[in-house]
N, C-alpha and C positions, 0 to 999 in steps of 0.2 A: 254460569258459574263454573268454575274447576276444582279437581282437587289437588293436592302435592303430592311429588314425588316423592318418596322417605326412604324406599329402600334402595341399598347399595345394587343390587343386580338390576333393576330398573337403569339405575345413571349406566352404569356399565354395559346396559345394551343400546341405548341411546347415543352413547361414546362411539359404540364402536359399528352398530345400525343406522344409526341417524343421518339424516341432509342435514349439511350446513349453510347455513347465510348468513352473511356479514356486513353491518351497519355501520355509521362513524362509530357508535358507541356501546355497542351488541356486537357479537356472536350468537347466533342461534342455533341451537342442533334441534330438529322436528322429527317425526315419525309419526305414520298413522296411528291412532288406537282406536277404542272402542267408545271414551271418552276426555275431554279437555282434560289432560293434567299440568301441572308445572312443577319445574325443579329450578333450583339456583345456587348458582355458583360462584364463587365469592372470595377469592384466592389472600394467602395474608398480604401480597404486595399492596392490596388497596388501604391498609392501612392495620390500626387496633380493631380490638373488638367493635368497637361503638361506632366507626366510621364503616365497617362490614357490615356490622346489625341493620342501618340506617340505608344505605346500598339495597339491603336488601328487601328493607320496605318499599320503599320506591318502587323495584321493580315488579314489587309484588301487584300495586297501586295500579302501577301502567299496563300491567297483564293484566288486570282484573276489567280495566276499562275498556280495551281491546279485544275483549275473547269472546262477547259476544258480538261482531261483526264475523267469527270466523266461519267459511264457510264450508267445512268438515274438524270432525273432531281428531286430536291429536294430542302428542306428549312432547311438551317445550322443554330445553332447558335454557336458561340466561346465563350468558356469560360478560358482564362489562368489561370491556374496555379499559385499562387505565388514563385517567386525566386527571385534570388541574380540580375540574368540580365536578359534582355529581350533578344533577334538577331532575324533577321529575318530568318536567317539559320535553328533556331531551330523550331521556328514554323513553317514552311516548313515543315522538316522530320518529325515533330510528328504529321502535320494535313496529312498528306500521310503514316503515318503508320496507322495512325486511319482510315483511310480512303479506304487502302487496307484489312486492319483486316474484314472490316465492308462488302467489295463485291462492294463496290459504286465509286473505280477508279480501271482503267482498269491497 
């Protein structure tokens, strides 16, 4: 299980502390911590509210399936990619390809 990121100086140390990797459909910024967190990010070019809300469940979805394969704990942030569609298919395999590139799922 993980919990969320919420505060502003957390994202801002992950911004500017963080490794990055990059998927077709992800960015990821990581950093050790002490436990799984996650944060998401979710810019208004992806659309209204309802099309970001929706983004952002997803990604929540495909982090939650994936974090426990990780093997050290850490503080994610998501960043998707703009396209044509969203699925939650795809963010799956590109936060697990990122993910495996990077050493941090098993």
């Amino acid at each position: 299980m993980y919990t969320r990121l919420k505060k502003n100086n957390d994202f801002k140390k992950l911004f500017t502390r963080g490794k990055k990797c990059f998927s077709p459909a992800l960015i990821v910024l990581y950093m050790p911590s002490d436990t799984v967190r996650l944060g998401v990010c979710v810019s208004k070019k992806h659309g209204k509210s309802v099309q970001r809300n929706r983004i952002k469940r997803l990604l929540r979805e495909a982090f939650r399936k994936v974090c426990g394969g990780l093997t050290k704990p850490c503080s994610v942030i998501l960043i998707p990619k703009q396209a044509e569609e969203y699925t939650f298919a795809g963010f799956e395999r590109s936060l697990r390809s990122a993910l495996k590139r990077e050493g941090l799922l098993a």
